[in-house]
N, C-alpha and C positions, 0 to 999 in steps of 0.2 A: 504493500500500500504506500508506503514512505517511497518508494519509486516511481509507482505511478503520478503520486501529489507532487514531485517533481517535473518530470516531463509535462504535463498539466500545467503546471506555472510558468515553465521555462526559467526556474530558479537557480542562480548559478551552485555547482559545486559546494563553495561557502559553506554555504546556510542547509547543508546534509541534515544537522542537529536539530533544525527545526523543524523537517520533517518530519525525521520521527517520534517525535516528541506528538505533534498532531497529528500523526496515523495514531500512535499509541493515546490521547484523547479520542479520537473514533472508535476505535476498537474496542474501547472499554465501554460507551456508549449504545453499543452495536450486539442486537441479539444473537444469537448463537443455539443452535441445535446441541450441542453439547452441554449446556445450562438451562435443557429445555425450553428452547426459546426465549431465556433471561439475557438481558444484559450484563456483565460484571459487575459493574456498577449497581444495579438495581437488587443483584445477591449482595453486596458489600452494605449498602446502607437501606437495603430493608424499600426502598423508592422509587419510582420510576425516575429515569432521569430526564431531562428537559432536553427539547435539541431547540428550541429559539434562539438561541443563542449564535449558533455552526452560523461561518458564512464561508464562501471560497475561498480558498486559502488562495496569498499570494497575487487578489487582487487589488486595485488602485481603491485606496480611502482618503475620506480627509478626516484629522482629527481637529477638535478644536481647539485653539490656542488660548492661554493663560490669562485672565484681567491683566495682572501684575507687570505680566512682562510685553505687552503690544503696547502702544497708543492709538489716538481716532483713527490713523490712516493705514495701520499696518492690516492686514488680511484676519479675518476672522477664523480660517481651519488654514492647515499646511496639509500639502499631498505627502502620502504614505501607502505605503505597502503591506499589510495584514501577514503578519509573521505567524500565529495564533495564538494559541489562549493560555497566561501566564498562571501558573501551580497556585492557588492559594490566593487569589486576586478577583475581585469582580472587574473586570475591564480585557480587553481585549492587547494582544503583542503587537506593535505596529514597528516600522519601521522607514525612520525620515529619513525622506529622497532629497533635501538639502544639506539638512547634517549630519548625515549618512550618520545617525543614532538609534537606536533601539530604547523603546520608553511602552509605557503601559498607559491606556488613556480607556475612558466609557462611554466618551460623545465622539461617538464615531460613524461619520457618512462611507455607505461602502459603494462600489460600483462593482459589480460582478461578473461582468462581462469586460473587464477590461485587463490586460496583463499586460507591468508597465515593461517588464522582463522579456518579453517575447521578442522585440526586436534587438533589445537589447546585448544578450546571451542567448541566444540560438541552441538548444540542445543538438552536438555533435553522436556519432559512436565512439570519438578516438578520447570521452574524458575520460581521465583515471578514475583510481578509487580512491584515494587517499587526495582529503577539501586540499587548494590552492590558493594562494591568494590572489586578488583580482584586486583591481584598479578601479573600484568602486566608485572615487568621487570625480573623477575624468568622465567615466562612461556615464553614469545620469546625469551628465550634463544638458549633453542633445536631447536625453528621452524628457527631460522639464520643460527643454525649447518646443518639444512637440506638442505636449498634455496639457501645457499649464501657461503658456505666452501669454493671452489675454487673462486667465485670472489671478497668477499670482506673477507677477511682474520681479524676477532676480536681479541684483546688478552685478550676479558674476557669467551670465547669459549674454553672449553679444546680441546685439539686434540683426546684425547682418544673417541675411537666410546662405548665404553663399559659406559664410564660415563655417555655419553651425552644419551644414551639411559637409564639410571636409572635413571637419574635428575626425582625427583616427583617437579611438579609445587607446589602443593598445600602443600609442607611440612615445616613450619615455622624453623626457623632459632633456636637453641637453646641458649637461653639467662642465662646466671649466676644471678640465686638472692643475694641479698646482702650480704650475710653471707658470698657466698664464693668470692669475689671479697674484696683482700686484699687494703687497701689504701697505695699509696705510699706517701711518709714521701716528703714534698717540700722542694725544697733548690732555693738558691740564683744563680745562672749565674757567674762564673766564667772568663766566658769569655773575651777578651778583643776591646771591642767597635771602631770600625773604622766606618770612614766617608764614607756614603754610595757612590758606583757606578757612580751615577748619578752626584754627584758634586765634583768627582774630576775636572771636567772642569773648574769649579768658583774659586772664591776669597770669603771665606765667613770667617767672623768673627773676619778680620784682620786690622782693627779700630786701634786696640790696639798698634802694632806689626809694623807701613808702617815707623817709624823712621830707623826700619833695613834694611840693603841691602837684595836686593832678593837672595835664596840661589842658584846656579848655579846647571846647570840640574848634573854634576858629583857628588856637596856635597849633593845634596837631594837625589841622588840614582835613579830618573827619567829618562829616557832613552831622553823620550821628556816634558820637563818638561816647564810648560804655564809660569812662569814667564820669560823663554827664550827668549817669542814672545809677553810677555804682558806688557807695563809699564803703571806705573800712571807719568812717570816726565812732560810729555808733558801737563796734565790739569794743568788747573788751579786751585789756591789753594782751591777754593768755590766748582768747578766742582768736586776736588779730595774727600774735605772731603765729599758732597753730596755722591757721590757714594760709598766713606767707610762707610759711617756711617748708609745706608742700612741696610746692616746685622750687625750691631754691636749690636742694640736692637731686642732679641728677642720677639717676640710676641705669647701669650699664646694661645694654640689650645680650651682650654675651660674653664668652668667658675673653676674648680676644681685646675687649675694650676694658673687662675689670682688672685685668693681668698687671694692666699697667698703673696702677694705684696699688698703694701700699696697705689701705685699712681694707679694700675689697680682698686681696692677695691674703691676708691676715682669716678673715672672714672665711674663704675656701680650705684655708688649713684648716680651719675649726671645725668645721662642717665634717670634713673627712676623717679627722680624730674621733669627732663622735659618731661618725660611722662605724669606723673600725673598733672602737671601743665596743661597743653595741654587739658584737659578730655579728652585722646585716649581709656579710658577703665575704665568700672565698675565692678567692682567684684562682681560676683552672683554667685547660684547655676545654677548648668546646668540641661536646659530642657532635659525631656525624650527623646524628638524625636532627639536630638542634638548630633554632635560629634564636640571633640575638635582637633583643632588644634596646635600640638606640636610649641614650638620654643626654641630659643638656643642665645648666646653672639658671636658676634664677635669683635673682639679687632684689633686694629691696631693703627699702633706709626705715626705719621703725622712729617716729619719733615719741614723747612724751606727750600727757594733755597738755602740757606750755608750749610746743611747736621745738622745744630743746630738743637734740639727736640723744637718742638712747643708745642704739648702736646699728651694724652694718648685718645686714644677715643674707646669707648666701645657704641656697638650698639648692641638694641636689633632684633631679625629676624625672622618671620614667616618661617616655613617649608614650604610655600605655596604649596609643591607638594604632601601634606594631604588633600590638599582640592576639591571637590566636585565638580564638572561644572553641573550648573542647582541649585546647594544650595546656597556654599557658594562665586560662582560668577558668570557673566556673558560673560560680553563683558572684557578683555586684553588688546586690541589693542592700541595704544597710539603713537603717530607721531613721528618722529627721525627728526634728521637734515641731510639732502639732501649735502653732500661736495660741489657738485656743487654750490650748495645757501649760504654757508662760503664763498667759494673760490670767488664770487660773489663779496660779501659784502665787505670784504678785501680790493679785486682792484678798489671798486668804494671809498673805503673810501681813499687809499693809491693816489689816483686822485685828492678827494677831499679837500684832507688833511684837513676828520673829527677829532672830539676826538672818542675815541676809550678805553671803558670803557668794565671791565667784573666784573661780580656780581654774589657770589656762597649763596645760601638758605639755611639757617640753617632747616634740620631736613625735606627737602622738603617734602618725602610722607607724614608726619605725619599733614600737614594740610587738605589732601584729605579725605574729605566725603564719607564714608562707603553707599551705599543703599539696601545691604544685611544684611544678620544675622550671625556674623561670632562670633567666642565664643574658644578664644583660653587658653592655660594652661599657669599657673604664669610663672612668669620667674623662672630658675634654679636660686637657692641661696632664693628665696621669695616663694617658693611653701609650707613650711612649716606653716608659717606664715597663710596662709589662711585654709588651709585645705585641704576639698574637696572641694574648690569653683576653679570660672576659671574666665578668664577676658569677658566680652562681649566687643567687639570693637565698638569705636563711630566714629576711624578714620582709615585710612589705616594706617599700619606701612608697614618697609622694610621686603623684601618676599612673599607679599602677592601678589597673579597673576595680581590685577586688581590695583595695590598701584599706579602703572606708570600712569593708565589710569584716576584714582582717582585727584590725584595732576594736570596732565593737565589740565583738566578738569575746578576743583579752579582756578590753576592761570592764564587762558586763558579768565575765566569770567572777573575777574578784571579787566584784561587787556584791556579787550572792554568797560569796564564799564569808564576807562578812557579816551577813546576815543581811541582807536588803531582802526585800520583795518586787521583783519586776511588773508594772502595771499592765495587767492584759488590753488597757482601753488605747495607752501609749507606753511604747514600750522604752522611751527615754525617760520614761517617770519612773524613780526608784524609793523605795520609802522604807523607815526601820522605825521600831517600837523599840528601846531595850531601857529598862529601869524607870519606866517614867516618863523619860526623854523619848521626842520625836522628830527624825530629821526623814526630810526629803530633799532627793538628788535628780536635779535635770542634766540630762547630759544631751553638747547639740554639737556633735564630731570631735575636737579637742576640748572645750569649752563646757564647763560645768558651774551652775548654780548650785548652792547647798543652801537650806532653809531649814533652819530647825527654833527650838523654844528653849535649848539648852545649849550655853555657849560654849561650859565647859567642854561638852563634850562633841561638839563641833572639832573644837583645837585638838581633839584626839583622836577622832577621824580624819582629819587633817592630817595629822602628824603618819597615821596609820595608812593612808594612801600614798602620802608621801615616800616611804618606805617602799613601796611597791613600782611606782611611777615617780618622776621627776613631776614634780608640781611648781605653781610659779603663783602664789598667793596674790591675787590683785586688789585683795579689799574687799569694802562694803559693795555690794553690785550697783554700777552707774549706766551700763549701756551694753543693751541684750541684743542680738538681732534684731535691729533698729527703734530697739521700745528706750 
């Protein structure tokens, strides 16, 4: 059948796989004397199956195009070619005769009698068996100058009839060998550097410069110029320099621009010590059957609530989205905190008039237990150093798809282990009863609230996580996930 829906179509070689893929959608739809006259289908799920759907495979459709992405005058459908019907999708396989893509759409105009492939690839006797590749965006060229001239107008279509009738599909492009391609001599940009489009709007970089008046929209030349309608007099002096002093440090996009600074350079050794400290990874050679996963530095300036520098921190990052589902993880999933269950906790505490304690995790994913096989590449700046070796990971680090799920995981254990009870209704609600005293634990990824009616014994669950986890006591709680 997959043979015959070829020759039928006149579909090149290529596109074999879509054949069978749509004989095998027929087939299963298709009664049969050996399942007494049942369909497959209709024994697998108990139903008849629909055939409204089938239309010729490999005829001329249009689909139609995006709000988002036309404007008034662009074309309402694009011409396509009916590939068939995508596993697990309501909508239909098409295939664009402009940019020769493959996509899945449900508004779709078919024409059934038309095959745009028939003049196009001529089924020969002398094809092989084994697909070829073809010159796909060359040869639909002419077959669009044919089908579609008046309603969808291309401007990579010449207008001359004369050309488009000589276009040879199969004629390669002529390429210059090296000899005759002269090198041109580089030079340096002359040009002069303005600050991009996008943040004229902002205040950036002006830390240095807020002793001056602002310049009036006539001295700067601005028609409407933002310091007209923006001041800082109204903050406060902590609120002002916090928000100057933002953009005042910049921060390096990679490790090649932090290299060359002394407190960033400082910052990556630290980072790595407490890697290695940690045992998050042993350096091996990498298994055959194995691939590595990339990663990379990110840096950023921490400052205090006064806008004063607290310090430089450099973390290291899996590319997690190198990795494998079924290899190198499994299950992602990991609980958030519910607003609802903050907003909760809050008003029963602001009632109860608890203490009101927040507590942020040094290094949180890097305690989380790996139970896969994950084998990533050195860090940039250290890849020399080893060779061709790569790290085997013993923990999660940041990046990694399952790092969030890893970390819960650990300190959700402990946390029962000290006697919590995990909330069925939110499972970052954690609550104890012991002697009296009653503390409740929100946890929202690193970031934990404690609330309890006993302060003593706060400071000794403090002390007793502590023990367990690096912890970084931030005080009375001032600012939750934006509350």
């Amino acid at each position: 059948m997959a043979k015959s829906i070829r020759f039928q179509s006149y579909l090149p070689l290529q596109f074999w796989g879509d054949c069978i893929l749509t004989a095998v959608h027929l087939i299963n739809r298709i009664p049969t004397p050996i399942l007494h006259n049942k369909s497959p289908y209709e024994i697998l799920f108990k139903s008849s199956p629909s055939y409204s759907h089938l239309r010729v495979f490999s005829c001329l459709c249009h689909a139609n195009t995006l709000l988002r992405n036309r404007h008034k005058f662009d074309p309402r459908a694009k011409p396509c070619i009916f590939f068939g019907y995508p596993f697990g999708m309501k909508g239909y396989k098409l295939f664009d005769l402009h940019l020769n893509t493959v996509f899945v759409s449900r508004d779709v105009v078919f024409h059934e009698n038309i095959f745009p492939f028939a003049l196009t690839y001529p089924i020969s006797p002398s094809d092989s068996v084994l697909p070829l590749p073809i010159p796909i965006h060359d040869s639909t060229i002419p077959l669009l100058d044919r089908l579609l001239r008046n309603s969808f107008p291309l401007s990579s279509i010449n207008d001359s009839p004369s050309s488009s009738s000589n276009m040879n599909p199969t004629t390669e492009p002529c390429i210059p060998s090296a000899s005759e391609i002269t090198p041109q001599p580089s030079r340096k940009s002359s040009r002069v550097k303005h600050t991009p489009r996008y943040l004229h709007d902002y205040h950036c970089h002006i830390a240095t410069f807020i002793s001056d008046p602002a310049p009036s929209s006539t001295a700067s030349g601005i028609p409407y110029s933002l310091s007209s309608v923006l001041s800082y007099d109204h903050l406060s002096s902590n609120k002002k320099l916090f928000s100057l002093s933002v953009s005042a440090l910049i921060e390096p996009t990679s490790y090649i621009q932090a290299v060359k600074h002394e407190e960033w350079r400082e910052a990556t050794d630290n980072e790595i010590k407490a890697l290695e400290q940690n045992d998050t990874w042993t350096v091996v050679d990498l298994p055959a059957s194995k691939h590595v996963i990339r990663c990379k530095w990110v840096y950023k300036v921490k400052l205090k609530s006064d806008g004063t520098l607290e310090r430089y921190k450099a973390r290291l990052v899996a590319k997690g989205y190198n990795q494998c589902e079924g290899l190198d993880y499994y299950e992602t999933f990991s609980p958030v905190a519910k607003l609802t269950t903050v907003r909760t906790l809050l008003a029963v505490v602001a009632v109860k008039k608890w203490d009101l304690h927040q507590l942020d995790v040094n290094n949180a994913f890097l305690h989380g237990q790996l139970d896969e096989e994950v084998y990533m590449s050195l860090p940039p700046g250290f890849a020399k150093q080893g060779g061709s070796k790569v790290c085997k990971l013993h923990k999660s680090i940041y990046g990694l798809k399952q790092a969030s799920r890893q970390w819960f995981a650990k300190f959700s254990s402990a946390l029962l282990e000290f006697g919590f009870i995990q909330s069925k209704a939110n499972y970052i609600l954690f609550t104890r009863t012991l002697e009296g005293s009653f503390i409740a634990l929100l946890v929202y990824v690193d970031d934990i609230i404690v609330a309890s009616d006993n302060s003593a014994e706060v400071s000794k669950f403090i002390q007793l996580l502590n023990d367990r986890f690096k912890l970084k006591d931030l005080g009375q709680l001032k600012y939750f996930l934006g509350l």
